[in-house]
N, C-alpha and C positions, 0 to 999 in steps of 0.2 A: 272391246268397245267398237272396232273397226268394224267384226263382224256384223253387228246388229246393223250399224249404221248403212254396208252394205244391203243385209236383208230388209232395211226399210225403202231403201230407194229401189230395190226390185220391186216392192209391193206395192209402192206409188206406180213406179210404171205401169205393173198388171191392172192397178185397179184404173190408171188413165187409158190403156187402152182396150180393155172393156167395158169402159160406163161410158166414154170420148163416143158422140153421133158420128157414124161413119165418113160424112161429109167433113166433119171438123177434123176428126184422126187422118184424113188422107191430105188436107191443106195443110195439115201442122207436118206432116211425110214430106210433102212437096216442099214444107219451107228448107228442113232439117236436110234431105237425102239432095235436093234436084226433084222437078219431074222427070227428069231421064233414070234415075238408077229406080226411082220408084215406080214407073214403066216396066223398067226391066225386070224386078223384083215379083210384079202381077204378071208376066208373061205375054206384056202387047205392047207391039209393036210400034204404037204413038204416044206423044205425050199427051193428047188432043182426052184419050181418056181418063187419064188423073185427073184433068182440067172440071171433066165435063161430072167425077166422082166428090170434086172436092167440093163443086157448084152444086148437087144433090141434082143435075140434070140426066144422070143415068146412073143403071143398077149396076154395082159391081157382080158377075158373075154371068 
């Protein structure tokens, strides 16, 4: 029974963070991690662009 209930709560996560608008999956990152480790996590060097990802005011990549 554990099992399942484990493999349901991966499948929720998979399917929130593939159907979650990018702007929304990176504010809900920011609230969950910090914008620091979720900085750190995308490989730049401010937190000015989580901010500016999570606002839909720039592209990630």
């Amino acid at each position: 029974m554990a099992v399942i209930q484990e493999r349901q709560a991966d499948l929720e996560a998979h399917r929130f963070a593939t159907t979650t608008p990018t702007p929304a999956l990176v504010a809900f990152l920011r609230e969950t991690l910090t914008p620091r480790l979720v900085a750190f996590i995308a490989g730049v060097t401010e937190t000015r662009a989580t901010r500016q990802w999570a606002e839909g005011e720039r592209d990630i990549g």
